[in-house]
PAVOTOR-47079 format. One record per residue (C-alpha): residue number from 1; chain; x, y, z. Coordinates in Angstrom, 3 decimals, padded with zeros to 6 digits, m for minus. Layout:
REM residues N
<r i="NUM" ch="A" x="X" y="Y" z="Z"/>
...
REM end
This chain:
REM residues 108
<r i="1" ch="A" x="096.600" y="107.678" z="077.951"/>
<r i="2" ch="A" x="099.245" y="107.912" z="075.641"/>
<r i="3" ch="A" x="099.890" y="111.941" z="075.797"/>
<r i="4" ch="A" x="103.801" y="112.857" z="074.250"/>
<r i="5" ch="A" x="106.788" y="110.257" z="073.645"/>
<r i="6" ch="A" x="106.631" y="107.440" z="076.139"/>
<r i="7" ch="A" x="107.203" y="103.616" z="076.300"/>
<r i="8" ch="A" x="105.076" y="101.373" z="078.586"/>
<r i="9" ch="A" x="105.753" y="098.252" z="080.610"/>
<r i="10" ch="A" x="102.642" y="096.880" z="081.681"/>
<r i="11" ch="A" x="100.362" y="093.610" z="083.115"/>
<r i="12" ch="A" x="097.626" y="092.069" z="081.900"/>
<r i="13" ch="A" x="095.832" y="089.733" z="083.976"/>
<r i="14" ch="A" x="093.412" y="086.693" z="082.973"/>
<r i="15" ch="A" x="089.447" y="087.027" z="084.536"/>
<r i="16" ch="A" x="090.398" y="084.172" z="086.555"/>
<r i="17" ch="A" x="093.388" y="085.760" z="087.670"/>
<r i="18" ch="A" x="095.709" y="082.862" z="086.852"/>
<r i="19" ch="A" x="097.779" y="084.145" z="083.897"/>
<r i="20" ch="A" x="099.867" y="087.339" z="084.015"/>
<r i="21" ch="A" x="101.273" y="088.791" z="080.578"/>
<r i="22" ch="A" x="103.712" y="091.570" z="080.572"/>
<r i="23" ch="A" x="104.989" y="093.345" z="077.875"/>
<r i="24" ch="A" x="106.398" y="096.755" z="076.182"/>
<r i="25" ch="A" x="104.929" y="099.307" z="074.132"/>
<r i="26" ch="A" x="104.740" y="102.896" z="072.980"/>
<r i="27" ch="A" x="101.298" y="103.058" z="072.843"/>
<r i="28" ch="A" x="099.574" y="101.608" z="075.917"/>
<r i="29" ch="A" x="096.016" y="102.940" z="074.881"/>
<r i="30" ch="A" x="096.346" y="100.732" z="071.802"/>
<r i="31" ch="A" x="097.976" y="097.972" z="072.962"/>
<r i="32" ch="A" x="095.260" y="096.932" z="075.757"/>
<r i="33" ch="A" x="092.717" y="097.271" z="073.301"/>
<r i="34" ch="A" x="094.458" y="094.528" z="071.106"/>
<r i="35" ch="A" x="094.668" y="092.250" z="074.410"/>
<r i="36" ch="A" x="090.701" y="092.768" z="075.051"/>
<r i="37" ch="A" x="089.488" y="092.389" z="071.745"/>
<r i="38" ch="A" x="092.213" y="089.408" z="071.202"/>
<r i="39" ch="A" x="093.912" y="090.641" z="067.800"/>
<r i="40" ch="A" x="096.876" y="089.230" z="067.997"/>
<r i="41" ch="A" x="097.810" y="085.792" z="068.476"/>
<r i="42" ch="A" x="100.216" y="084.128" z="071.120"/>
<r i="43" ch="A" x="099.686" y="083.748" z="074.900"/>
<r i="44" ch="A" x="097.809" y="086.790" z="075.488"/>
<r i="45" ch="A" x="094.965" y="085.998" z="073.313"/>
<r i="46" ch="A" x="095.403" y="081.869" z="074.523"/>
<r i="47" ch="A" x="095.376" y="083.068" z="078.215"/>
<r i="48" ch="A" x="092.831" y="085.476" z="077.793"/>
<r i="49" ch="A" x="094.833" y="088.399" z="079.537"/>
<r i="50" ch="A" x="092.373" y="091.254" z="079.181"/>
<r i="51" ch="A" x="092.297" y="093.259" z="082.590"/>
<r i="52" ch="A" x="095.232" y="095.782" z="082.599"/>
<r i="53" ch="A" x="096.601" y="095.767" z="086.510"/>
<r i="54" ch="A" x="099.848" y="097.464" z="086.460"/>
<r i="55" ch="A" x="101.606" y="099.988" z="084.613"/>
<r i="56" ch="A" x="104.928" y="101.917" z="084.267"/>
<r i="57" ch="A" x="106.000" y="104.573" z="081.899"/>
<r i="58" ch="A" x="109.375" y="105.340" z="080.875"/>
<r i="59" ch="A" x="110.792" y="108.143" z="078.828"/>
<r i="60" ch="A" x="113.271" y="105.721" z="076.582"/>
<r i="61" ch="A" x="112.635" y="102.645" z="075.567"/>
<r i="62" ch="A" x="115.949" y="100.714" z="076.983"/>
<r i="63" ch="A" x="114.559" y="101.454" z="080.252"/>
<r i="64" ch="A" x="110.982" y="099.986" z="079.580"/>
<r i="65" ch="A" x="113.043" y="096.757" z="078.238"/>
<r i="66" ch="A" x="115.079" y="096.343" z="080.789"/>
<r i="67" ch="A" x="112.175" y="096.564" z="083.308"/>
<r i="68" ch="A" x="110.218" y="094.381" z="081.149"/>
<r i="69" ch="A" x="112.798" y="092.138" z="081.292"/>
<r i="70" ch="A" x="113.156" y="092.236" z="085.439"/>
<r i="71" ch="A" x="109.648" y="091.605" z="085.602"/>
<r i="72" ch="A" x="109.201" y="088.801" z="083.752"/>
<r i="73" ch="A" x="112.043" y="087.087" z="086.029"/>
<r i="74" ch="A" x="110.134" y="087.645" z="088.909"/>
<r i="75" ch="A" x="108.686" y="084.773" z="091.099"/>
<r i="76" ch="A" x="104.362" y="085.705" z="091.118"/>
<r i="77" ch="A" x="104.378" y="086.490" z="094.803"/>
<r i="78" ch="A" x="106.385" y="089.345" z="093.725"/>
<r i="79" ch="A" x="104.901" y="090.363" z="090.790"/>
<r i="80" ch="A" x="101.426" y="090.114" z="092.962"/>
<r i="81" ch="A" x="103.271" y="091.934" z="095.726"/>
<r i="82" ch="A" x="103.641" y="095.248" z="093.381"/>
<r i="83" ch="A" x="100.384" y="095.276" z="091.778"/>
<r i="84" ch="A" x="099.335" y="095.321" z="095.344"/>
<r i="85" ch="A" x="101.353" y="098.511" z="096.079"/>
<r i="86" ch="A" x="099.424" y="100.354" z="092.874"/>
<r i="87" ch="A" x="096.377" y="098.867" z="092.507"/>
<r i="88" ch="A" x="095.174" y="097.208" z="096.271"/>
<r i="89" ch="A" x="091.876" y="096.332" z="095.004"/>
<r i="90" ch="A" x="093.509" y="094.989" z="091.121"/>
<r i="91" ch="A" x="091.034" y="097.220" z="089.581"/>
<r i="92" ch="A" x="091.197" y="096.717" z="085.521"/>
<r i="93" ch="A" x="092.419" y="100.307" z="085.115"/>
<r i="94" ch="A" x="091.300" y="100.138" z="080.843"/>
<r i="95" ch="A" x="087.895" y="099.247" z="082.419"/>
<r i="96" ch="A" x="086.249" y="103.047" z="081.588"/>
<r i="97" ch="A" x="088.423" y="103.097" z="078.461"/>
<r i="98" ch="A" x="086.644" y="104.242" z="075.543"/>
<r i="99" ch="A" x="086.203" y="103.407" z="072.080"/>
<r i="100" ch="A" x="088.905" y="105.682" z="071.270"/>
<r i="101" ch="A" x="090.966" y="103.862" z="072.910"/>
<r i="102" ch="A" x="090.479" y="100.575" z="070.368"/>
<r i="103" ch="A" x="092.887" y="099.999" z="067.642"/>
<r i="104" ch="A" x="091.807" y="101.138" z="064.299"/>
<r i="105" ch="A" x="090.412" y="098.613" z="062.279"/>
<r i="106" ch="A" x="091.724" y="096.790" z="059.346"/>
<r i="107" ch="A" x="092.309" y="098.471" z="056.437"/>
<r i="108" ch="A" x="090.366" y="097.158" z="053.747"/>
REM end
């Protein structure tokens, strides 16, 4: 998922579909794999944000900030309204992500 230089804005829904987290990264693969396995504290893990509904990818990272940023000002319907336009049936599209897709383990 994360093929050449590339920065990320991206949702993460709750099971229930309740909670929404969005965020930033440079590595989406490895990033959704924290949120499903929980590895880093804070709302995500609190919320239980695990199914990955919408994604962006940007080529600098200002960009993927500043979008970030938009997004997260957005009432839900509207946030709701553009998952709808790329993902109709919110599909969790890390679903038939593989172990390879994990982060590495700890160090030890």
């Amino acid at each position: 998922m994360n093929s050449g230089r590339g920065y990320y804005v991206y949702m993460m829904q709750s099971p229930s579909r309740h909670a929404f987290y969005i965020g930033v990264t440079s590595n989406l693969s490895k990033r959704v794999g924290e949120h499903k396995l929980h590895l880093l504290p804070g709302f995500s893990a609190t919320h239980n944000t695990t199914r990955l509904v919408f994604f962006e990818r940007f080529s600098d990272i200002r960009s993927a900030i500043d979008r970030e940023t938009q997004l997260k000002h957005w009432r839900r319907s509207k946030k709701e309204w553009l998952i709808q336009q790329t993902n109709p049936n919110w599909k969790d599209l890390a679903e038939d992500w593989g172990q390879q897709f994990l982060p590495d383990p700890p160090k030890t």
